[in-house]
C-alpha positions in Angstrom: 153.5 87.6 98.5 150.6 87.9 95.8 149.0 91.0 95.2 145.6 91.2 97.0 142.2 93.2 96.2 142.1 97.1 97.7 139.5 97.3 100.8 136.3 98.6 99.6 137.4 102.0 101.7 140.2 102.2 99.5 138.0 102.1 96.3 135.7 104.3 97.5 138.7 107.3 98.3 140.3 106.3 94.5 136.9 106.6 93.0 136.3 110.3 95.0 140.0 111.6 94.0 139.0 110.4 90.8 136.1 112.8 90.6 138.4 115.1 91.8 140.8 114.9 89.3 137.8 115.2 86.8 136.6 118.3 88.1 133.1 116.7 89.0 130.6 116.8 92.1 131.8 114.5 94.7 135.0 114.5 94.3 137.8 114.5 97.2 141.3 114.6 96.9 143.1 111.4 98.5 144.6 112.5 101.5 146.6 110.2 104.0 149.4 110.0 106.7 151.3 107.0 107.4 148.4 104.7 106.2 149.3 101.1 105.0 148.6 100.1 101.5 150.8 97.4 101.4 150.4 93.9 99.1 147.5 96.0 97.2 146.5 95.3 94.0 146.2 98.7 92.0 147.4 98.2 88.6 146.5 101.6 86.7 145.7 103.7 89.8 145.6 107.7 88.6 147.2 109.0 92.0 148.0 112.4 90.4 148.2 115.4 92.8 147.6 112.9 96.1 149.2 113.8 99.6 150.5 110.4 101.1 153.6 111.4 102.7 155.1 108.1 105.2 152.3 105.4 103.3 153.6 101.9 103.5 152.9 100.7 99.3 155.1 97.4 100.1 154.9 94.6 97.9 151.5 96.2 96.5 151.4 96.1 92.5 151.2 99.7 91.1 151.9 98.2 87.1 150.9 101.4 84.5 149.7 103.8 88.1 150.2 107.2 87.4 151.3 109.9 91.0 152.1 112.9 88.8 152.9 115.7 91.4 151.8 113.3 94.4 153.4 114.0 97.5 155.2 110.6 98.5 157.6 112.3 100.6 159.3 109.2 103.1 156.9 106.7 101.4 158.2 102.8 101.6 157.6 100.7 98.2 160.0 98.1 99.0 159.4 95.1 96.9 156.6 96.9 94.8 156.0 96.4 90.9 155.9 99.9 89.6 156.6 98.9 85.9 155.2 101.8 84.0 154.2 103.7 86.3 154.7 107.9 86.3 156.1 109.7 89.2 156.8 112.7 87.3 157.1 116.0 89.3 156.5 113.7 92.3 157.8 114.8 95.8 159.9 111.2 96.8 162.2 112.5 99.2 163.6 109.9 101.4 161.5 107.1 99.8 162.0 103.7 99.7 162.5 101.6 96.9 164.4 98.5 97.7 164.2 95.5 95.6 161.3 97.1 93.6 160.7 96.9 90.1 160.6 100.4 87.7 161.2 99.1 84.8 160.1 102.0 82.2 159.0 104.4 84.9 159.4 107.6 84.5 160.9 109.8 87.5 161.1 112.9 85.1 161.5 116.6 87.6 161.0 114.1 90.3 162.1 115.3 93.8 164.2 112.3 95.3 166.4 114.3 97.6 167.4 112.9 101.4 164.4 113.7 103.7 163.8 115.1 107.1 161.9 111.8 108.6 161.6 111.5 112.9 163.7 108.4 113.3 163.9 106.9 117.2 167.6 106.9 118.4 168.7 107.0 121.9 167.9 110.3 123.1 164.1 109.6 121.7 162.4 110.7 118.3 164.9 113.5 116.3 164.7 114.3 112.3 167.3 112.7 110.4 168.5 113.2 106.7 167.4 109.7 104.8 168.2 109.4 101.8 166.5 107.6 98.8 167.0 103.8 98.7 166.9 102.0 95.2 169.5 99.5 96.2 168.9 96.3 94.3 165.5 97.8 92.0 165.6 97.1 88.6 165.6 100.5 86.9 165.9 99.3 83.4 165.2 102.0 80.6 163.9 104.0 83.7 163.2 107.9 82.4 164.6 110.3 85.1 165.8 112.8 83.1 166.3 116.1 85.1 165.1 114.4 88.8 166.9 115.1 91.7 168.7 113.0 93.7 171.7 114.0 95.7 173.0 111.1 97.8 170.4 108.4 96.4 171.5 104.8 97.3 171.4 102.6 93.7 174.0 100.0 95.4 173.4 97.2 93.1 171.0 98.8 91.0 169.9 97.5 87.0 170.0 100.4 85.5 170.2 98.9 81.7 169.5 101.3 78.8 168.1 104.1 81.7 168.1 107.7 80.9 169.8 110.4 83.6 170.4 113.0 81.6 170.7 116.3 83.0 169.9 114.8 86.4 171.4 116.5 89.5 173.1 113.6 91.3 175.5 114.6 93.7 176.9 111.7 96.0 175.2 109.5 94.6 176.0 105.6 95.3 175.9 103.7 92.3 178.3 101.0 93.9 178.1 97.5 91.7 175.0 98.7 89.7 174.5 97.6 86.0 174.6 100.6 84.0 175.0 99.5 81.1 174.0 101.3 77.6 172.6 104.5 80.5 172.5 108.1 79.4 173.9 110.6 82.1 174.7 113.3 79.3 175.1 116.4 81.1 174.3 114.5 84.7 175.6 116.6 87.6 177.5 113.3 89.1 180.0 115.3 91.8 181.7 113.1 94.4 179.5 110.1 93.4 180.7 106.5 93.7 181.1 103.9 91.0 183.1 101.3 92.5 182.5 97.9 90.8 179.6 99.7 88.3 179.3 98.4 84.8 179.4 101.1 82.2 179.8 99.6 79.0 178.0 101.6 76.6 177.2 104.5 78.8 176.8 107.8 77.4 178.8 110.8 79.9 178.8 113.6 77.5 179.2 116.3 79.1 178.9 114.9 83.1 180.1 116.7 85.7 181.7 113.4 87.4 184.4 115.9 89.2 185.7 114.3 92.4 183.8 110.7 91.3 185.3 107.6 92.5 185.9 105.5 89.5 187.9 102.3 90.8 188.2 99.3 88.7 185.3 100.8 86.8 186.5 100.1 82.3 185.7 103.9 80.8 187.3 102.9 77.3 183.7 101.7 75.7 181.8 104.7 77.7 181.1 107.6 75.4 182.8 110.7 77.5 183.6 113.1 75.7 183.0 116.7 77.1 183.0 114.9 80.6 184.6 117.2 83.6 186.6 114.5 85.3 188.7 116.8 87.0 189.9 115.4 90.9 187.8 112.2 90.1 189.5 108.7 90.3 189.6 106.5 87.1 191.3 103.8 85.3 193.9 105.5 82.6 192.8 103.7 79.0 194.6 100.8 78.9 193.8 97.4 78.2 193.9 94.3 80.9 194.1 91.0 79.2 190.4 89.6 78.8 190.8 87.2 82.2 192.1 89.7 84.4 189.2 92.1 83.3 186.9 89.4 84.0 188.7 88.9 87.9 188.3 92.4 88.2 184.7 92.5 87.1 183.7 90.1 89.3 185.6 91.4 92.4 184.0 94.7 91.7 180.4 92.7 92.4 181.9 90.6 95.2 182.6 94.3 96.9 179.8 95.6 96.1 177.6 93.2 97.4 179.5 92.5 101.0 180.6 89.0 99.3 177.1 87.6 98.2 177.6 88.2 94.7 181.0 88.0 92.0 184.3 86.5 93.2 187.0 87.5 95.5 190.0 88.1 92.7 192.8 85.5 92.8 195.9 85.9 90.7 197.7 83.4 92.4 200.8 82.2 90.5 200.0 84.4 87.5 202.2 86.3 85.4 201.2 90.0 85.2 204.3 91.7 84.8 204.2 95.8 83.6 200.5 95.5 84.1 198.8 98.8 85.2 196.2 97.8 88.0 196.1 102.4 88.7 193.8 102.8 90.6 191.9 100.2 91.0 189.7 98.9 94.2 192.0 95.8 95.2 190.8 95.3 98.5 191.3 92.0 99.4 192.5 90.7 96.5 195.4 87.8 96.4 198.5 87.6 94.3 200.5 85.0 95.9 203.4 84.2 93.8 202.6 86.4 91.2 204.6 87.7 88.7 204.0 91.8 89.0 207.6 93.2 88.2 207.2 96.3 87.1 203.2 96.6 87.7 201.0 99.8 88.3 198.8 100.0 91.7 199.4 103.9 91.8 196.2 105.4 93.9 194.9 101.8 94.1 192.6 100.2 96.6 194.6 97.6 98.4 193.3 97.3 102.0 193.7 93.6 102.8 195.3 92.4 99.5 197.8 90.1 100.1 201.1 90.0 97.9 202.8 87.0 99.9 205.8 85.6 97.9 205.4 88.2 94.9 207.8 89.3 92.7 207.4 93.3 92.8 211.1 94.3 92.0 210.4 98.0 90.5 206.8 98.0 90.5 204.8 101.3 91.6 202.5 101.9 94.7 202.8 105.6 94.8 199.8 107.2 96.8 197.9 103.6 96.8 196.0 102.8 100.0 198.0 99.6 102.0 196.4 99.6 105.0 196.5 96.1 106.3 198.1 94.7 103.5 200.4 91.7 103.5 203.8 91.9 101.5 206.1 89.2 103.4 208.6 87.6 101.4 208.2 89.9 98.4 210.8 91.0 96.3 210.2 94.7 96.5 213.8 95.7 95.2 213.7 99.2 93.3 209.7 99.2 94.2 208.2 102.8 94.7 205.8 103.8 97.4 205.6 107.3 97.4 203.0 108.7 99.3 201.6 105.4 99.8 199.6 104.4 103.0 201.0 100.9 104.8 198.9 101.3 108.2 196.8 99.6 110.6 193.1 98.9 109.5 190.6 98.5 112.5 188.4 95.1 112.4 184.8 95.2 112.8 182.4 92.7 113.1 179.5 91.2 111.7 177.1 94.0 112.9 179.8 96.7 112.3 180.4 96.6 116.0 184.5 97.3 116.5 186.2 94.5 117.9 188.9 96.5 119.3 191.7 94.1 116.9 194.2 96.1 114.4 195.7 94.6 111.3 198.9 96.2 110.3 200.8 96.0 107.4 203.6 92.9 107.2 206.1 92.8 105.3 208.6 89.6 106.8 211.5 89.0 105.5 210.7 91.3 102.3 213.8 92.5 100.0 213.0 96.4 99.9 216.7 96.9 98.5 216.6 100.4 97.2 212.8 100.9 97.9 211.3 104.4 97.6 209.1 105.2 100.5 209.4 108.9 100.7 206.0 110.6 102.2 204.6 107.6 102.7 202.9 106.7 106.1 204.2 103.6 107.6 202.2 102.4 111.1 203.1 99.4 113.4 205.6 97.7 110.8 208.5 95.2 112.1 211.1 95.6 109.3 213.6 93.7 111.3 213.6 90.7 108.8 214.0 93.0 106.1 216.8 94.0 103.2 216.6 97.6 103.2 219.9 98.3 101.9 219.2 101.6 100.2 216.1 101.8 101.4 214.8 105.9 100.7 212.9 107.3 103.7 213.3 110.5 103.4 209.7 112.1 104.4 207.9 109.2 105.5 205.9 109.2 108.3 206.7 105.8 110.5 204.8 105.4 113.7 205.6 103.2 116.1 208.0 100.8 113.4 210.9 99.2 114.8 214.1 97.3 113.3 214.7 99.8 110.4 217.9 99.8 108.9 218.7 100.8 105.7 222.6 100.0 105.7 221.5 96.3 106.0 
């Protein structure tokens, strides 16, 4: 939707806070609650020091505006073109940004913290912690050096050539954004999620990314030296041949976007032997057939993946997630799964509804012969078709398995 002329009411209250802003007789600071100024055209707007916590600004064009120190707090600019435009010192807690376009706007001190907002849920009207929602803006060589924004939803972000330095961003989802060539030296990242993010050429110097989720995410052209990545969960630095890195890539974006984006990864038939796929987010990837002897999926993503007909003999699972996953009539002979989880993953539906259906893990007529399952938690498994000759159990947690038997 096109941009349309502000109201004359509207020009009148910009031209009074514009007096105000100046100092001269007349003037009124811009004061509203909840109002709609939505599909608006107000390229340039100076919106410094105006209260408008809860407007609607949807789809309206704010190109070059400036809302130094504006109070924005809950505020909805879905969809709205805010290229160039200064939010500076701005109070943006639980704001909404999806789909919008910052390109080059600066979010410098910016307060974009969850928010308190009244949200109607069964029992009526009750304050509920919303966090910020850039999911899907285009934030390229944004400026939001030292902002704040704890649990902030950039799910699909562009984030290309951006600057985060020194920003506090704990929990943070940055889930299958483009992050390319972005600075988050000395960015308090704690417990914040990269899954299927694209960092080639970021800058981490010195960011606190303890506790991070890393999976699948390719650290060895990201600059982080000084970077506390203690508890976090990364890729070790080694190299994938160029066409698995590509599956992986894309899988990451086929995650991330629930499908509508990237590729499911198929390594059907492929031979990836000794390969280390550590933790990595595998979920629902297929390797039918595949060569994987002696592969690494320690502390990897696997929910759903499906290994029917692989050749595993001595490869390593230890402390990867399994739930779900399907391993009949793999050769798992001298495989390890320490620690690793093999249980039943609940089904939802389309509207994350539960359906009341259970996958559990399979594994028909597998050769575990001398497989190392100690610690590992084993739910609703039939291992009657199974060679287990060997088989080491000691520690492992199986609920409700039946035909083990580890002299056959």
């Amino acid at each position: 939707m096109t941009a349309r002329l502000p109201p004359q009411p509207v020009i009148n209250a910009l031209s009074r806070h514009a007096a105000y802003l100046a100092g001269r007789p007349g003037g009124e600071r811009l004061q509203r609650k909840s109002e709609d100024f939505a599909n608006l055209l107000l390229n340039e707007a100076k919106l410094d020091d105006a209260i408008l916590p809860g407007c609607n600004f949807a789809q309206s064009s704010f190109v070059g505006a400036q809302f130094l120190r504006a109070d924005l707090f809950g505020s909805d600019f879905t969809r709205a073109d805010l290229t160039r435009t200064v939010f500076d010192r701005a109070d943006l807690r639980g704001a909404n940004f999806v789909l919008a376009s910052l390109r080059r706007t600066s979010f410098r001190q910016a307060d974009l913290r969850p928010g308190q907002i009244l949200q109607m849920g069964d029992s009526g009207e009750a304050p509920q912690s919303v966090p910020v929602n850039m999911s899907g803006a285009n934030l390229e060589e944004a400026n939001l050096k030292h902002a704040q924004m704890d649990q902030a939803n950039l799910s699909n972000a562009s984030a290309v050539g951006a600057t985060f330095a020194a920003a506090t961003m704990f929990a943070v989802n940055l889930t299958g954004a483009d992050l390319s060539n972005a600075d988050f030296s000395g960015a308090k990242m704690k417990d914040s999620t990269f899954v299927g993010a694209n960092l080639q050429g970021a800058k981490l110097t010195g960011a606190d990314l303890r506790g991070a989720n890393l999976r699948s995410v390719d650290l060895s052209q990201c600059d982080t030296n000084g970077a506390n990545l203690q508890g976090a969960i990364y890729r070790a630095e080694t190299h994938l041949p160029p066409e698995v890195e590509a599956r992986l890539s894309a899988h990451g974006r086929w995650i991330a976007s629930n499908g509508a984006e990237g590729e499911r990864a198929v390594f059907t038939g492929m031979r990836l032997q000794g390969l280390d796929f550590s933790s990595c987010d595998l979920r629902a990837s297929v390797f039918h057939d595949a060569n994987l002897a002696g592969a690494l999926f320690s502390r990897s993503q696997l929910m759903f993946a499906s290994f029917i007909g692989a050749d595993l003999r001595k490869a390593v699972f230890d402390q990867a997630d399994c739930g779900g996953c399907n391993l009949s009539g793999t050769n798992l002979s001298g495989a390890m799964l320490r620690g690793a989880r093999l249980v039943g993953v609940p089904i939802y539906s389309a509207t994350n509804k539960p359906t009341g259906r259970v996958v559990f893990p399979h594994f028909d007529s597998a050769d575990m012969t001398g497989c190392d399952l100690r610690g590992a938690t084993v739910e609703g498994v039939d291992f009657g078709s199974c060679k287990m000759t060997k088989a080491n159990l000691a520690g492992a947690d199986l609920r409700n398995c039946t035909g083990i038997n580890t002299r056959r």
